[in-house]
C-alpha positions as CSV (number, residue, x, y, z in Angstrom):
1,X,-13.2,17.8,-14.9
2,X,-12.3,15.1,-13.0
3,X,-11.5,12.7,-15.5
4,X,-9.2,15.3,-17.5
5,X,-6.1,14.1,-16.0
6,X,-6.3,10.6,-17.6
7,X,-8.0,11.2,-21.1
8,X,-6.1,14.4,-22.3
9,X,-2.6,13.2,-21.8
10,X,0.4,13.6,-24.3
11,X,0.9,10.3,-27.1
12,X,3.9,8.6,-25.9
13,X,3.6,5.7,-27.7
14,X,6.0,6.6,-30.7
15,X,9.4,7.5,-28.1
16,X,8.5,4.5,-26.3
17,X,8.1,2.7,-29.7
18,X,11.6,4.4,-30.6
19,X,12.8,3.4,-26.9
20,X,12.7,-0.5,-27.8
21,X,13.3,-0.6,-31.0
22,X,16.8,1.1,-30.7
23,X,19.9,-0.7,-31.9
24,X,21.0,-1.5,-28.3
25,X,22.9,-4.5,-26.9
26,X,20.0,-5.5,-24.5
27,X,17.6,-7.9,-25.3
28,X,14.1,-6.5,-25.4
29,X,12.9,-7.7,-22.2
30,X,15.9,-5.6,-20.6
31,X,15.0,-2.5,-22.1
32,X,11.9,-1.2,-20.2
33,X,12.0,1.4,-17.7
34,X,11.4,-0.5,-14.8
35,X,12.9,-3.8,-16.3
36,X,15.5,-4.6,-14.5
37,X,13.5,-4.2,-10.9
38,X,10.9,-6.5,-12.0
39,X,13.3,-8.8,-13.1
40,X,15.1,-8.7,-9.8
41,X,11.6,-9.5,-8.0
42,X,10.8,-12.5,-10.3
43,X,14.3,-13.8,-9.6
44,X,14.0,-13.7,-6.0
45,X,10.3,-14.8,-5.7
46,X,11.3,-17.9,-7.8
47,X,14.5,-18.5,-5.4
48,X,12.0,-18.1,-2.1
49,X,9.2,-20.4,-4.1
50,X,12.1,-23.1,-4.4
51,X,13.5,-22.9,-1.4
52,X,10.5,-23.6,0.3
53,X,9.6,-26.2,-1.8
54,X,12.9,-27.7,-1.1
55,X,12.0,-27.7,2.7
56,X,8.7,-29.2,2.7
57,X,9.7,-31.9,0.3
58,X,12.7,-32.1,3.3
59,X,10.7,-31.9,6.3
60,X,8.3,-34.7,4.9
61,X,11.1,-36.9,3.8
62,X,13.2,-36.3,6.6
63,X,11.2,-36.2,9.5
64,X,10.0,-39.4,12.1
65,X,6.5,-40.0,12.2
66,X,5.0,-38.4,15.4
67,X,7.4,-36.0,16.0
68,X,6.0,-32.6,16.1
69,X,8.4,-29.2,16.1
């Protein structure tokens, strides 16, 4: 059928489960699959969220009355 592909799929949970609860170095929020992209993303997001801040807060500070660019 058409749904057969999302209800009769194997039971990872328990290699997963075995995945992050290994004795490993990392701290659990590094241990994911994908982890260390999404960290990446949230990094640079929050660096570019920031930065812009930054140069609003300059522009409106720093800039005369009138002038426009």
């Amino acid at each position: 059928m058409l749904l057969d592909s999302l209800v009769n799929r194997p039971n990872r949970i328990p290699e997963r489960q075995r995945a992050f609860q290994a004795a490993t170095h990392l701290p659990v929020y590094r241990r994911g699959k994908y982890s260390n992209i999404l960290l990446n993303i949230y990094a640079v997001s929050m660096v570019a969220g920031v930065a812009t801040t930054l140069g609003g807060i300059y522009a409106l500070v720093f800039t005369k009355p009138g002038k426009t660019e």
